[in-house]
C-alpha positions as CSV (number, residue, x, y, z in Angstrom):
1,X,87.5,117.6,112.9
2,X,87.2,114.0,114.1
3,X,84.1,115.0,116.4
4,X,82.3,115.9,113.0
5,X,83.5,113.4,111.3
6,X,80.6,111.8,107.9
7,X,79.8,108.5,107.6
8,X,81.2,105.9,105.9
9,X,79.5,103.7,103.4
10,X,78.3,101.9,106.4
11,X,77.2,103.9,109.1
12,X,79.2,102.6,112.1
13,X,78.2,100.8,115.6
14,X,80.1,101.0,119.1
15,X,77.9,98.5,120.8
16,X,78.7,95.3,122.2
17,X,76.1,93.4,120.1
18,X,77.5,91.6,117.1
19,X,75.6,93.7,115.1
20,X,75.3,93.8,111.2
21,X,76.7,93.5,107.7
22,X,75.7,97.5,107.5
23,X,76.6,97.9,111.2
24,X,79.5,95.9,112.6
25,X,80.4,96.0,116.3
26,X,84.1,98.0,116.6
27,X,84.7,95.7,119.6
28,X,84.1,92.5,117.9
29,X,85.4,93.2,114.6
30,X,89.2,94.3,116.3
31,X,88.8,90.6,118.1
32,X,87.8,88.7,114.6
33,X,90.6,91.0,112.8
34,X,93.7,90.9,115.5
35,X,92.9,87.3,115.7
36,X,93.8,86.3,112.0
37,X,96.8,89.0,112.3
38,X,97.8,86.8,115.6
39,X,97.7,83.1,113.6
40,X,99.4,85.1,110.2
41,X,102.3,86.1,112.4
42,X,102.4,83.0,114.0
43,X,101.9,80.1,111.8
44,X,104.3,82.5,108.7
45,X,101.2,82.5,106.3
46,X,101.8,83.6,103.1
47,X,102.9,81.3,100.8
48,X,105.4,78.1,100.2
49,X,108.6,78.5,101.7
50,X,110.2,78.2,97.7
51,X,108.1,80.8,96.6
52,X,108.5,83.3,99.3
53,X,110.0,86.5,98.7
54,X,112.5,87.7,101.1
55,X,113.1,91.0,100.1
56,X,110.0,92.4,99.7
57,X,109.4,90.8,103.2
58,X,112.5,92.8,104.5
59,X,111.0,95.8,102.8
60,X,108.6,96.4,105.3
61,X,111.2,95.3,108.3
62,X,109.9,98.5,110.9
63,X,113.7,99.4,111.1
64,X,113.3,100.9,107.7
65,X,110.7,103.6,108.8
66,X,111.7,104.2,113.2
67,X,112.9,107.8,113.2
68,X,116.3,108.4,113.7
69,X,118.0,110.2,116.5
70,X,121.3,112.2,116.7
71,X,123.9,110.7,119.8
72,X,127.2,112.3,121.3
73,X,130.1,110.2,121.0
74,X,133.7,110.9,121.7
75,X,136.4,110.5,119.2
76,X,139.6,110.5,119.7
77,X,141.7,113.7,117.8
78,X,138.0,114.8,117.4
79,X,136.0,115.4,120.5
80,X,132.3,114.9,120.9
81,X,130.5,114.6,117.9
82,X,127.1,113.7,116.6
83,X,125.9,110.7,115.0
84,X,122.7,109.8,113.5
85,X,121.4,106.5,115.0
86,X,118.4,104.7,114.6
87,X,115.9,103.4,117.6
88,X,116.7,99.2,116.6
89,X,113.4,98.0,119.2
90,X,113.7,94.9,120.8
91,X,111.3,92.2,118.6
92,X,109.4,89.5,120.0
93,X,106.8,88.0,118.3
94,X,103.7,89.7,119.4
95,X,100.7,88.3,121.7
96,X,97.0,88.4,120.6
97,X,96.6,91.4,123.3
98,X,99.3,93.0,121.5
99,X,97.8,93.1,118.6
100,X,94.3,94.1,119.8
101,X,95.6,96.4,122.3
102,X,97.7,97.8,119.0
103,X,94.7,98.5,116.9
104,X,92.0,99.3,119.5
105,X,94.5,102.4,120.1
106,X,94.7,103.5,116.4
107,X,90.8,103.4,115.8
108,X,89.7,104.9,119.1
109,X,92.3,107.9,119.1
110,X,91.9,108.9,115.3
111,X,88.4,107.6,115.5
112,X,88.3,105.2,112.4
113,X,85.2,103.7,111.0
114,X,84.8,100.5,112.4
115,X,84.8,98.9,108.6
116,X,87.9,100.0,108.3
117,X,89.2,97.2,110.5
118,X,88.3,94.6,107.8
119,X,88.8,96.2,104.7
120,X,92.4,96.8,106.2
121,X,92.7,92.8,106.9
122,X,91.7,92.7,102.9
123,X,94.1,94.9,101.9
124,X,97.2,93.1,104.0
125,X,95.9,89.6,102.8
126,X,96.2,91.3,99.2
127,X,99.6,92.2,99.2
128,X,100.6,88.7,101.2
129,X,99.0,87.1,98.0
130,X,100.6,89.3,95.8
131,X,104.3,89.9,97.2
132,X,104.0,86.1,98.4
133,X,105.7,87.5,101.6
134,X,104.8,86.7,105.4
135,X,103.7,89.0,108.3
136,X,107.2,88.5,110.4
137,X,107.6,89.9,114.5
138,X,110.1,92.8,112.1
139,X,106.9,93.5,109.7
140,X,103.4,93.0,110.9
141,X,103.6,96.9,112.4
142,X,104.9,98.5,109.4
143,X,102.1,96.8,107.4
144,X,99.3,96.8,109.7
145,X,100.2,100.6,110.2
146,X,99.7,100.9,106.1
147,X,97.1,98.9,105.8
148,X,95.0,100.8,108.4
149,X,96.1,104.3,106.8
150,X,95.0,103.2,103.4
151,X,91.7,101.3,104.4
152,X,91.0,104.8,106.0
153,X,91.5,106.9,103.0
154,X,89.6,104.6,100.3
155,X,86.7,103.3,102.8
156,X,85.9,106.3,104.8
157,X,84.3,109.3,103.4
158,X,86.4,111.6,105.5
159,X,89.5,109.9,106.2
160,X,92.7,110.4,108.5
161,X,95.4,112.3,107.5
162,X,99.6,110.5,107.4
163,X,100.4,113.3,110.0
164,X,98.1,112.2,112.4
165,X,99.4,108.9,112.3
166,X,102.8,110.6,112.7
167,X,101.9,112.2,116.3
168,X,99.9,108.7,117.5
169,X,102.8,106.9,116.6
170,X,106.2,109.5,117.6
171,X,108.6,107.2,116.7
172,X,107.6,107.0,113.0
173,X,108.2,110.9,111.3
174,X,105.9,112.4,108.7
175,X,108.7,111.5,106.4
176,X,108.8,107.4,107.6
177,X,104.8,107.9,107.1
178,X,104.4,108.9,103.6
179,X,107.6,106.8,102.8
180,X,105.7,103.5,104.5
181,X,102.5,104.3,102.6
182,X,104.3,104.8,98.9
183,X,106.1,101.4,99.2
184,X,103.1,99.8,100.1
185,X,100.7,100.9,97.3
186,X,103.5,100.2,95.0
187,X,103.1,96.9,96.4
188,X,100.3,96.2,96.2
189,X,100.1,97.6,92.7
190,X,97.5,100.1,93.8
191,X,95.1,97.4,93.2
192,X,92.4,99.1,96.0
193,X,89.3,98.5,94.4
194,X,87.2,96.2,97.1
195,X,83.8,94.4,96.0
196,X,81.1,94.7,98.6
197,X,80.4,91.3,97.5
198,X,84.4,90.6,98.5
199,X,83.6,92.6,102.0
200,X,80.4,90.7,102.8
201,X,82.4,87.4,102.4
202,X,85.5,88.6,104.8
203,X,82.5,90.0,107.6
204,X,80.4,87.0,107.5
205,X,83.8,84.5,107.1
206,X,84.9,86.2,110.2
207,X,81.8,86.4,112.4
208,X,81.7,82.4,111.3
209,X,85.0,82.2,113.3
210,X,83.8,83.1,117.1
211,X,84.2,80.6,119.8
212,X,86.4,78.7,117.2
213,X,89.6,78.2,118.4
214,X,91.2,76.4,115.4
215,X,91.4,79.0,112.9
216,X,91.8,77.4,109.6
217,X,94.5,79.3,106.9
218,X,92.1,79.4,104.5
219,X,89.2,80.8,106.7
220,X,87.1,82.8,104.1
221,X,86.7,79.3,102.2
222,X,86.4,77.2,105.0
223,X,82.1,76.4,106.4
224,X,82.4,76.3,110.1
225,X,79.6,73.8,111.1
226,X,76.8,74.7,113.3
227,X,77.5,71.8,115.7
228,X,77.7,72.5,120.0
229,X,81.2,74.3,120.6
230,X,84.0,71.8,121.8
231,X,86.8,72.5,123.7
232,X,89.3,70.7,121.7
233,X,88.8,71.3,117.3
234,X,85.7,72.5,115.8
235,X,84.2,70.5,112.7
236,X,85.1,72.2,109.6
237,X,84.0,72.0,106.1
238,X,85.6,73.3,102.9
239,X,84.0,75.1,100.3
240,X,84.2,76.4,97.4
241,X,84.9,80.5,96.8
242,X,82.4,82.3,95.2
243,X,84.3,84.9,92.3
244,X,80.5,85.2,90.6
């Protein structure tokens, strides 16, 4: 099914070029994408700390959605007896590689479009804005994984199916899946719709952003200047969104 798979909107590209608006480099676009997720995670973007919402941040906590797993133990009068445990991973809060080695496995096994990558960093900076939550080291999976399975189903013509996601990722069931996937459209209000005027700005805000290694918070507002790279803060300009 994934051999045959239509075009998107946007017919992909697998080169190493940068490419275009219309054809994006997969390569490139994971390095732009993973490298917002990477300053999210690490700098808590999301909102003020007295406006942040803890418990639609714990909502997504990966805990909530790991498949459990029965265990003997021994009690006494009893005998051995099953209990229903859950797989608690170790967290640490993840490296760049980490994230691009996470979602360079997702769209080259299920073969996503590469716009996907994007519109799935519009979606998760959606429901930051709207929850005013953070990406955490116990979150950014749960809601990358959504955010990647919905960018599929609204942005590509023939999009990936929850139980695929299910056997990439074993230790998340078909049940976890579709759980993970109503919580977040709740979440986000199902508010999906995406501008190709609001894609343009996130493509070329990104592509602004290589060889930049200050990422400002505010990036798809923010002018980088065309000045010679330097090694220590590049010049930066603010300007103004355009809603028109």
């Amino acid at each position: 099914r994934k051999q045959n798979k239509a075009k998107s909107r946007f017919a992909p590209c697998q080169s190493l070029s940068e490419g275009t608006l219309h054809s994006p480099s997969l390569t490139l676009c994971l390095d732009w994408v993973s490298t917002i997720y990477h300053r999210h995670i690490t700098f808590r973007d999301g909102c003020h700390a007295s406006l942040r919402d803890i418990d639609w941040e714990n909502c997504f906590d990966v805990d909530r959605f790991i498949a459990s797993r029965y265990e003997p133990i021994l009690l006494p009068l009893v005998g051995t007896v099953l209990e229903q445990r859950r797989q608690r991973p170790t967290i640490t809060v993840p490296t760049l590689t980490t994230i691009k080695k996470f979602l360079l496995g997702i769209f080259k096994r299920l073969h996503l479009n590469v716009e996907a990558s994007i519109v799935c960093l519009i979606y998760t900076e959606r429901l930051m804005e709207k929850r005013h939550i953070c990406l955490t080291a116990r979150n950014w999976r749960s809601i990358l994984i959504a955010s990647i399975l919905t960018a599929s189903k609204v942005w590509d013509d023939l999009s990936s199916w929850n139980v695929e996601f299910s056997h990439l990722l074993p230790v998340l069931s078909l049940s976890c899946i579709n759980k993970l996937e109503g919580l977040y459209l709740q979440a986000l209000n199902y508010d999906l719709y995406i501008a190709s005027s609001e894609y343009a700005t996130y493509y070329f805000a990104l592509r602004g952003l290589k060889n930049t290694k200050l990422i400002p918070r505010y990036y798809t507002q923010t002018k980088i200047l065309k000045q010679p790279y330097s090694s220590h803060s590049p010049s930066l300009s603010r300007s103004t969104r355009d809603d028109g």
